[in-house]
C-alpha positions in Angstrom: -13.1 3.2 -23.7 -10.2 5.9 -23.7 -7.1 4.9 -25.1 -3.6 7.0 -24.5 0.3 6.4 -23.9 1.3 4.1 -20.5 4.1 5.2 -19.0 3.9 3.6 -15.8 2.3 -0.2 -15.8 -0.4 -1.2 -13.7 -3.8 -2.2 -13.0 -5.9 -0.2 -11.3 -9.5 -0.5 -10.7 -10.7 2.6 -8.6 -13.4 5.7 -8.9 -13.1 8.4 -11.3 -11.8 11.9 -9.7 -11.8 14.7 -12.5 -10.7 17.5 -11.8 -12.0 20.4 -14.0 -10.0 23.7 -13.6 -12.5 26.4 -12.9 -12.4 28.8 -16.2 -11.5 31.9 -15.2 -13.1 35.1 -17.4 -10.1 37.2 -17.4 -10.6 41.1 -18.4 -8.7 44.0 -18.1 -9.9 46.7 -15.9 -8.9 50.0 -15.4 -7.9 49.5 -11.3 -6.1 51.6 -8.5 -2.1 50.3 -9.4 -1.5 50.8 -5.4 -4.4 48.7 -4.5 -3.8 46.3 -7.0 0.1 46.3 -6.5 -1.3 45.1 -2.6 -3.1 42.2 -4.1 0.0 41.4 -6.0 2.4 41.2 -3.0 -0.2 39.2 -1.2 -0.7 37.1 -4.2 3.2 36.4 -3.8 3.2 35.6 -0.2 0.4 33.2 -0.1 1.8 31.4 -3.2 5.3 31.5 -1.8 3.7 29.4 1.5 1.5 27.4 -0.7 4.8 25.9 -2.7 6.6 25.7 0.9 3.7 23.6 2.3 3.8 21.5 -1.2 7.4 21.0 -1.2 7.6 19.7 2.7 4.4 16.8 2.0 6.8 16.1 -1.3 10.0 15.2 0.5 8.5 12.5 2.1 8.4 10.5 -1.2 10.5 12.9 -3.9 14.6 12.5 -3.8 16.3 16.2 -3.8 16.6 16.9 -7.9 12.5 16.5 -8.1 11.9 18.9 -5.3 14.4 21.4 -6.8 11.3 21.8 -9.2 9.8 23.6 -5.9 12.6 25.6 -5.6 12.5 26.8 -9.4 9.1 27.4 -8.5 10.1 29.7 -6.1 12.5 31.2 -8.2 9.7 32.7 -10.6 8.5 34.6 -7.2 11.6 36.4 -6.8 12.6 37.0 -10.6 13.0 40.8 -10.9 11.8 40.3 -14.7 9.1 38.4 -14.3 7.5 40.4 -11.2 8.8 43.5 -12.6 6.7 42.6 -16.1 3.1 42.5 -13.9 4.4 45.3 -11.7 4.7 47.3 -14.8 1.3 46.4 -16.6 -0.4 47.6 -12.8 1.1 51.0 -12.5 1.8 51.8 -16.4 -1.7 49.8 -18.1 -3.9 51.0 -14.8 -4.3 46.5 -15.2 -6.0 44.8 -12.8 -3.6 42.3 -10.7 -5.0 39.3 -12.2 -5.0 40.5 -15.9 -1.2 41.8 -15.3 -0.4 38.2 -14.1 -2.1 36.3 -16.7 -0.6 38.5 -19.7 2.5 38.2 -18.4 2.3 34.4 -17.7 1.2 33.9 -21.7 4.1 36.1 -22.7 6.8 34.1 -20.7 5.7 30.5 -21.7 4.8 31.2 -24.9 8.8 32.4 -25.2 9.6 29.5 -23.4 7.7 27.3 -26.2 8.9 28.8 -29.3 12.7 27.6 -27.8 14.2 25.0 -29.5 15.7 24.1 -26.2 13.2 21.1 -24.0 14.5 22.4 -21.0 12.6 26.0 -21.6 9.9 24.0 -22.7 9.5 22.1 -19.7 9.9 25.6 -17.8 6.9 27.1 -19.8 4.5 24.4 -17.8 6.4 25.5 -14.7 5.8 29.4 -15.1 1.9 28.2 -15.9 1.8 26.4 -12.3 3.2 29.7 -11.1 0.8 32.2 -12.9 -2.0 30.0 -12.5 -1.8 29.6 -8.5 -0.8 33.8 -8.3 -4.2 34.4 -9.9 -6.1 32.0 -7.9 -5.1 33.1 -5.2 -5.2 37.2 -6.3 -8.9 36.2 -6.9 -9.4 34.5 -3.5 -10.1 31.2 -5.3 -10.3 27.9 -4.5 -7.1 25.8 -5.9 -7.3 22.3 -6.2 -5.4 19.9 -3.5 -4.7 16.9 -4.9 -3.2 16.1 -1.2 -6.4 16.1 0.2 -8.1 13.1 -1.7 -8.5 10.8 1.1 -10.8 8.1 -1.0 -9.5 5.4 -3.1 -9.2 6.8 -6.7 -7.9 7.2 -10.2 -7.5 10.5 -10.9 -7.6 12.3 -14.0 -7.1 15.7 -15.5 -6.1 17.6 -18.5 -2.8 17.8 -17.6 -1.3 17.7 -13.8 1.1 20.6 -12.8 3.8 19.4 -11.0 2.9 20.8 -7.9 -0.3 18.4 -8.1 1.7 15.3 -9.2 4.3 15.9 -6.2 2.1 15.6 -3.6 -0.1 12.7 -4.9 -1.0 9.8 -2.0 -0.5 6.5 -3.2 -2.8 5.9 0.0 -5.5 7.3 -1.9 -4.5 7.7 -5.7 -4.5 4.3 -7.5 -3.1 5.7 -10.7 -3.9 8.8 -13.3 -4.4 9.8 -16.4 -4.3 13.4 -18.6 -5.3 14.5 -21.5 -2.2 16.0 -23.0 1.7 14.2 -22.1 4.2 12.0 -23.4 7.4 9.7 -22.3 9.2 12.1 -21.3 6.8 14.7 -19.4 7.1 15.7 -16.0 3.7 13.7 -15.0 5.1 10.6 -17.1 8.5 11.0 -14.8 6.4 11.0 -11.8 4.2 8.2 -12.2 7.5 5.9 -12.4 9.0 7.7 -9.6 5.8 6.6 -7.9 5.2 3.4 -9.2 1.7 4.6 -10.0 -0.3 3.0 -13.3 0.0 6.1 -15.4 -1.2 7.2 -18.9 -1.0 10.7 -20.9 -2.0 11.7 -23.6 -5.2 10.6 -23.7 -6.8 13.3 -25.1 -10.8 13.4 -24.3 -10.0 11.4 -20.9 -11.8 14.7 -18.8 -14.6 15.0 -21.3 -15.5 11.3 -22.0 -15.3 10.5 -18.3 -17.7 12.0 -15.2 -16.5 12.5 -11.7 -17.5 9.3 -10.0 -17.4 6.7 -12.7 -16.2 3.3 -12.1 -13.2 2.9 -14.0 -10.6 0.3 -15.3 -7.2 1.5 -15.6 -5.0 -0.6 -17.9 -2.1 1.1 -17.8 0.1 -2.1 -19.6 -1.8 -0.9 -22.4 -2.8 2.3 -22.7 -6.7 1.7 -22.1 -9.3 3.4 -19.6 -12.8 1.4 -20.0 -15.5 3.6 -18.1 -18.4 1.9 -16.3 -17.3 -1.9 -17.5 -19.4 -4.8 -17.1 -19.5 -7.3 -14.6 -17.4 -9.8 -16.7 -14.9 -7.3 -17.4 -14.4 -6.2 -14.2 -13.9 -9.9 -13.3 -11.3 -10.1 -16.0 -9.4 -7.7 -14.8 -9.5 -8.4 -11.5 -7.8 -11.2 -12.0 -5.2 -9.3 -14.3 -4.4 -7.2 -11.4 -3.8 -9.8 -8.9 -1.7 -11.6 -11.6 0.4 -8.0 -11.9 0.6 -8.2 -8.3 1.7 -11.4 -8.0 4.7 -10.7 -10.6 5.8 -7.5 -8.6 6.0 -10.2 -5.2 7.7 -12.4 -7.0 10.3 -9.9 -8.4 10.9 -8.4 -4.6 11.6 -11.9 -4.0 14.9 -11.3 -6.5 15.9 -8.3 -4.1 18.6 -10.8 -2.5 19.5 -12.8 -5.2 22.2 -12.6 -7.9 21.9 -11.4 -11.5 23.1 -15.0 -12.5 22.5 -17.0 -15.9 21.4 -20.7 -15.2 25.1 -21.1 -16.3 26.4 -18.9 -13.4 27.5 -16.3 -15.9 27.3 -13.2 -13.4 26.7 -9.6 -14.4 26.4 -6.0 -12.2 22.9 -5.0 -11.6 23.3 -1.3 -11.4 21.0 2.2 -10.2 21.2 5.5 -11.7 21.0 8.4 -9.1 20.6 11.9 -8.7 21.0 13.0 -5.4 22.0 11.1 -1.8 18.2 10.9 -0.9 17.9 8.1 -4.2 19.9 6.1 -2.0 16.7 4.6 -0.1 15.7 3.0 -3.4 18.9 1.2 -4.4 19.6 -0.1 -1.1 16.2 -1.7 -1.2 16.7 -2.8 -4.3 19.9 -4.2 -3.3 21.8 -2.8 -6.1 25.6 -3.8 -6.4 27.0 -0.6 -7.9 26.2 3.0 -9.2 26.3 3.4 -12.4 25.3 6.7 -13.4 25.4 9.1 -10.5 24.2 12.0 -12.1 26.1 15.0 -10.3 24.1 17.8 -12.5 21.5 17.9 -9.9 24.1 19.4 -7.0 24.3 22.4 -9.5 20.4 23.1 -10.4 17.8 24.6 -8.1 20.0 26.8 -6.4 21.6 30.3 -7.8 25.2 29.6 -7.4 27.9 26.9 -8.3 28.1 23.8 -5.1 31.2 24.5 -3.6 34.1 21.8 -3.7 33.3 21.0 -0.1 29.0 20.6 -1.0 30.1 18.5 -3.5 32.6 16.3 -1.5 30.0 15.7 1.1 27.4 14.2 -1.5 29.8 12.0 -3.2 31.0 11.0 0.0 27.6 9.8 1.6 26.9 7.7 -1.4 30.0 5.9 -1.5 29.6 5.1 2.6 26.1 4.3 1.6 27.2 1.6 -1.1 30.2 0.5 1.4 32.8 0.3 -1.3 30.6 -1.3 -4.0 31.7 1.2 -7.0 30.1 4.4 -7.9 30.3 5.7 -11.3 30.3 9.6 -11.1 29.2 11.7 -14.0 30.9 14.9 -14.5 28.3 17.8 -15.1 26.5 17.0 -18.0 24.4 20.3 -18.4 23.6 22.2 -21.8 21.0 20.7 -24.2 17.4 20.5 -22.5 19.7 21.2 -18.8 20.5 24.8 -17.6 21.8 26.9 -14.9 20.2 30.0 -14.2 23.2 31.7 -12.7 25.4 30.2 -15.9 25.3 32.0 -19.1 25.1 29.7 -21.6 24.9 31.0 -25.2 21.6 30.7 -27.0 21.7 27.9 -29.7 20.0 27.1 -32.8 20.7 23.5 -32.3 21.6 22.7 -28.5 21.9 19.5 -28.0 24.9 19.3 -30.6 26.4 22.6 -28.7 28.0 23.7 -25.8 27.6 21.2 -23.5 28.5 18.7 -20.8 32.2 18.0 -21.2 32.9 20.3 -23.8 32.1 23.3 -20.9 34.2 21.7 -18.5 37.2 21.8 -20.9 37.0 25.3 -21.4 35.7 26.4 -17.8 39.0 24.8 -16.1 38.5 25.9 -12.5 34.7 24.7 -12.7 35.8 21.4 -13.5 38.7 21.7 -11.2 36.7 22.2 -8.5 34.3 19.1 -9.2 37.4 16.8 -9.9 38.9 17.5 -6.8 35.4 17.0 -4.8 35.6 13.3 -6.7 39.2 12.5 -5.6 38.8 13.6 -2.2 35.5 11.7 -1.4 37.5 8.9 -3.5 38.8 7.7 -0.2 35.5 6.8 1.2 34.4 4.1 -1.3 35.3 2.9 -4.6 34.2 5.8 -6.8 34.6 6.3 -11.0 35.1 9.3 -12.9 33.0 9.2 -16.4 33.4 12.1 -18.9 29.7 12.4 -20.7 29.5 13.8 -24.3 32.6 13.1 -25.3 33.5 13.0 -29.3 37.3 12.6 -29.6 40.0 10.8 -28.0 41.6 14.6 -28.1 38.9 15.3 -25.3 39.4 12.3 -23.2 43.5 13.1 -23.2 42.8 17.1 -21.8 40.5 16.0 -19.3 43.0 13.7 -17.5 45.4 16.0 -17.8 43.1 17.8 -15.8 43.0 15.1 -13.8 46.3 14.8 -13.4 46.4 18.8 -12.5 43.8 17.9 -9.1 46.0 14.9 -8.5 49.3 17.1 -8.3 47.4 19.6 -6.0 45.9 17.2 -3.8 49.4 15.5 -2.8 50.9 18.6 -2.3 47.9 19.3 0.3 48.9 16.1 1.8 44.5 15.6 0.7 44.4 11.6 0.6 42.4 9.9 -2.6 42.3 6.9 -4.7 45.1 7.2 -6.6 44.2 4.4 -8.7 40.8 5.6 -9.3 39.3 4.3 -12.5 38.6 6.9 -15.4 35.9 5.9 -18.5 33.5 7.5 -20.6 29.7 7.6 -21.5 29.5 6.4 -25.3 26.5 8.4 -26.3 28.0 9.9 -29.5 28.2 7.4 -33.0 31.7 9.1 -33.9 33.4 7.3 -30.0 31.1 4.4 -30.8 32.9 3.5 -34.2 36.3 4.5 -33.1 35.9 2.0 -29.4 39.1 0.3 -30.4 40.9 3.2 -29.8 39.2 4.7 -27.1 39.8 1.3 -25.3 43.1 1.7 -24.8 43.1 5.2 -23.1 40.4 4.4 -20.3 39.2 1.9 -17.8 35.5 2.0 -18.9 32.5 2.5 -21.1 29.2 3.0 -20.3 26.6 3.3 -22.9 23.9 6.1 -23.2 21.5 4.9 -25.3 19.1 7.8 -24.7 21.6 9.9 -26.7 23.3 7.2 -28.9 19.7 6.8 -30.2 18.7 10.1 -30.8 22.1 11.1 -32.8 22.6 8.2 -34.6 18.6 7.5 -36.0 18.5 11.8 -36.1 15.4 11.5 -33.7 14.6 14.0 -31.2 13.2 11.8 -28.2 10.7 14.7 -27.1 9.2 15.1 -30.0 5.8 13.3 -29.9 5.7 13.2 -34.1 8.2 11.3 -34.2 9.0 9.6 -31.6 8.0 6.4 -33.0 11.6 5.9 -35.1 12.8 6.3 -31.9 13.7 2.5 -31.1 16.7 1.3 -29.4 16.0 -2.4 -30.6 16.8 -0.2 -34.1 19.2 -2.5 -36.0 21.8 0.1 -36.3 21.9 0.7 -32.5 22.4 -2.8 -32.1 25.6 -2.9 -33.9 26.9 -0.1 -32.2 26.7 -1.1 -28.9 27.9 -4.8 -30.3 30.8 -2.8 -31.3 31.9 -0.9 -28.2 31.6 -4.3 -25.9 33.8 -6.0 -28.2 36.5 -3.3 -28.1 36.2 -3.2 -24.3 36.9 -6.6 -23.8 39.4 -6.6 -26.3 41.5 -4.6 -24.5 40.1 -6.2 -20.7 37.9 -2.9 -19.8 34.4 -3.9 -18.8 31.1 -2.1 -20.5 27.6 -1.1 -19.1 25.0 0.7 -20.0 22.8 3.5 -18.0 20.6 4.4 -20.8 16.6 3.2 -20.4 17.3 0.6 -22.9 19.2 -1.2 -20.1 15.9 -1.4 -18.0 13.9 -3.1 -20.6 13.1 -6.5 -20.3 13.2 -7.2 -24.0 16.4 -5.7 -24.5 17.7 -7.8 -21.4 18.6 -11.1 -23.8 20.1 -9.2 -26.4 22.2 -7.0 -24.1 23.4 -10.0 -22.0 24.1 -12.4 -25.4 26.3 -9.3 -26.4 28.7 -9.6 -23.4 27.1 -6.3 -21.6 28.9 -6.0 -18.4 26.8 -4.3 -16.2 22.9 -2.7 -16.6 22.3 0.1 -14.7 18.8 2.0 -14.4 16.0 3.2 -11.9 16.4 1.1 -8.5 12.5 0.1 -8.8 13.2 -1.5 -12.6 16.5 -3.9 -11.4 14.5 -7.0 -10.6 12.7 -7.5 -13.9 15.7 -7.5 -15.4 17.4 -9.9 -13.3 14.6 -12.1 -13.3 15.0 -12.4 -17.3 18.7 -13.0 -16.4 18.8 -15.5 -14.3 15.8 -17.1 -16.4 18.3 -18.1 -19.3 21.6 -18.9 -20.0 24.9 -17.3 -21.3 25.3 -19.8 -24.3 21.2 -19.2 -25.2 21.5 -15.0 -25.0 24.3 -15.6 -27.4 22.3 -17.3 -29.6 19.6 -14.6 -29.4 21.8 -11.8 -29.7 23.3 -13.1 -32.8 20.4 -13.7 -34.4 19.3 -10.2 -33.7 22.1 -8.9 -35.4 20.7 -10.3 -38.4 17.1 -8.4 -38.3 15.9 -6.3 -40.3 14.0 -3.9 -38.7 13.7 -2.5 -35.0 10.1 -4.3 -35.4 11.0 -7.9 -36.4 13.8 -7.4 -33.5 11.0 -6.4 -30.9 8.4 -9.4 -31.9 11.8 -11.5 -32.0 12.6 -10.5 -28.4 8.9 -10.7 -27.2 8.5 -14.3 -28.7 12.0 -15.5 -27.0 11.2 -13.8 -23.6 7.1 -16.0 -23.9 9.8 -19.4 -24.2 11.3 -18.5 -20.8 7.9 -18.5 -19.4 8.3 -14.8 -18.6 5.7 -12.2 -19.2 6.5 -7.9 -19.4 3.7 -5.9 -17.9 
């Protein structure tokens, strides 16, 4: 058995297809720079159509931000540094073209690594995905095409690139597994974008296992059993068609309410990046947006969206959700998100820097232009304006006067807009958190960000694979932080939801809706298991639960109290 992280549940029971990358003996030798600065160009072209060829067969099932990894992709083709480094190792080092690349390669991502930034560390496995495929194909060898499986499978390899993991067929690819990964990894992103059984970090998975084995995938739990018995295979068997049978039953929710058994109602919610995440919460039915994050208009191109790009994608979502609300994020970028054609200044500690709303603040006509894109498409639907990252009630008060600035500008362009379009904030930072009651008065919403609340206020950075096990938002002081910022809300009538993951957890679901959480909002595929825990209880029983939370301990004794509570309801978390 193989044991490693799931990050995408499932059962699968399927062949084993390994792929082993081909280990290349790379040398320098002393070569002709024109002959090899030929290979090089050719190297480009090919790869160039290769990720143009990946990128189409990916839009089929990818929503626009994951294929703008294609374009970045692309990017690394046409950056005068990067090209220019090879170039120069050909015609100064006499380097043969694949030597040149590979050198090159190692000294980009290992720059990229040694950031303190997760954004350049996710770009180092990009610009490996790049090199790797230049040298193939400078070499004339074979690369692997994941895209042509066309056998049932579970495929497995040390790690996937995401050029492989975009153009997976769920026709044929039952689930996967790697090596190396965690949560948060690009592989670990897909296989939930997918809804594929996925595990990482399973470290001898390629060794321990042959191509062609007969494997169980337990991805619930982490487990790969290779070559299992008879019995076993019965066993799980039936654990798959009982997984199965829980996924129909949840599409049966599509149509249905989020609704206690004593009609206490709350808004079932979908985050979103782009229009083209719109097939998912319509399916799902979702009743609102609640996190429309608009970062992904700016990224994968090399210039700012105009105010008239912007309008048009605000204004098909809010058609799309015919006038159900929309909760628009401003650009939330700095930390582990940046802009290649925006100069942001190198950090020691980025994700407490210059970022997200502090930017906009202080690059007016930036923000300008955004805020006017949201009024203006404000007529088509019932949109929101939420400020991330914000600290102060200082920051909250400059922004509208912003606000009020696009407003002003708008009427005297005789530009029609909601004028009473609502204005809140993501609490994501302890200091707004503990200060709610004041906050509460000055806007019409909150919605909670636990992803970030959770790594400022336990000091845990959620990438980190060393530690990410204090990284709990069942932790007790999270708990009473969020307790605290519905309270004030609905002290002063303002409603409060939440778009971090902790609102797509089932185990946080009784807690959550005990507390007086207004809305959850998450992935569109996640919405029906936590409306089925909803409408599985009541308001006055959650309100027990949550209050005996309160009174835990540890972020332990609150998980095995939530697990034990959600078994009395009957109902059981894959």
């Amino acid at each position: 058995m193989v044991k490693g992280l799931g990050v995408s549940s499932g059962i699968s029971i399927a062949k084993a297809f390994v792929i082993k990358e081909e280990e290349l003996n790379i040398k320098k030798i002393e070569s002709n720079p024109s002959l090899e600065l030929e290979k090089l160009n050719k190297a480009i072209e090919q790869s160039r159509n290769q990720i143009q060829t990946i990128k189409e067969k990916a839009s089929k099932t990818l929503s626009e931000d994951k294929l703008a990894l294609f374009d970045a992709h692309m990017m690394f083709l046409d950056d005068p540094e990067f090209i220019g480094s090879i170039e120069s190792k050909i015609k100064d080092d006499k380097a043969n073209v694949d030597y040149a690349i590979n050198e090159t390669v190692e000294f980009f991502s290992n720059m990229f690594l040694g950031m303190d930034n997760e954004y350049f560390k996710e770009r180092a496995a990009d610009i490996k995905d790049v090199g790797s495929r230049m040298v193939l194909n400078s070499l004339n060898k074979k690369i692997n095409d994941v895209s042509l499986i066309d056998e049932e499978v579970i495929l497995l390899a040390h790690d996937l690139t995401p050029s492989q993991t975009a153009v997976i067929d769920k026709k044929f690819v039952k689930g996967f597994a790697t090596d190396i990964g965690g949560k948060t990894s690009h592989t670990a992103i897909i296989a939930r974008v997918l809804e594929l059984p996925g595990i990482v970090g399973a470290k001898t998975a390629t060794k321990d296992i042959n191509d062609g084995d007969m494997l169980i995938m337990d991805a619930i739990n982490g487990t790969i059993h290779i070559n299992p018995s008879k019995e076993l295979l019965d066993e799980y068997s039936k654990k798959a068609k009982d997984f199965l049978a829980y996924k129909k039953d949840l599409d049966k929710l599509k149509n249905e309410k989020a609704i206690t058994l004593d009609d206490h109602h709350v808004e079932m919610a979908a985050n979103i990046g782009a229009p083209s995440d719109m097939a998912g919460v319509l399916e799902n039915n979702a009743q609102a947006i609640g996190l429309y994050r608009s970062e992904f208009l700016y990224m994968g191109r090399d210039n700012f969206p105009t105010e008239d790009e912007q309008f048009e994608s605000y204004k098909i979502v809010l058609e799309k959700m015919e006038n159900k609300p929309v909760i628009i994020r401003t650009l939330d970028i700095g930390g582990d998100k940046n802009l290649s054609y925006f100069d942001l200044p190198k950090e020691l500690n980025p994700f407490l820097g210059y970022r997200a709303l502090r930017i906009c603040l202080e690059q007016k006509e930036m923000f300008k232009t955004q805020l006017r894109a949201i009024l203006r498409a404000s007529s088509f639907g019932k949109a929101r304006i939420m400020y991330p990252m914000v600290s102060s009630l200082e920051e909250i008060i400059k922004a509208n006067e912003i606000v009020k600035e696009c407003k002003d500008e708008l009427d005297k362009e005789n530009i029609s807009y909601d004028k009473n379009i609502e204005i809140g904030i993501m609490v994501e930072i302890p200091s707004v958190a503990i200060i709610a009651d004041q906050i509460a008065k000055h806007v019409d919403f909150f919605s909670i960000g636990t992803n970030d609340l959770c790594q400022y206020t336990l000091a845990v950075d959620r990438m980190n694979e060393k530690i990410s096990s204090l990284y709990n938002p069942l932790h007790p002081a999270i708990l009473k932080l969020v307790k605290m910022v519905i309270d004030a809300s609905h002290k002063e009538g303002i409603f409060t939801g939440m778009c971090g993951e902790m609102a797509s957890t089932p185990e946080s679901t009784l807690i959550l809706l005990g507390m007086g959480l207004d809305e959850f909002s998450m992935n569109a595929p996640s919405i029906q298991a936590v409306k089925k825990v909803i409408r599985s209880t009541s308001m006055k029983e959650a309100k027990e639960i949550a209050k005996k939370a309160l009174t835990l301990d540890t972020a332990k004794e609150v998980q095995d109290f939530a697990h034990n509570e959600l078994k009395k309801l009957g109902i059981t978390v894959f």
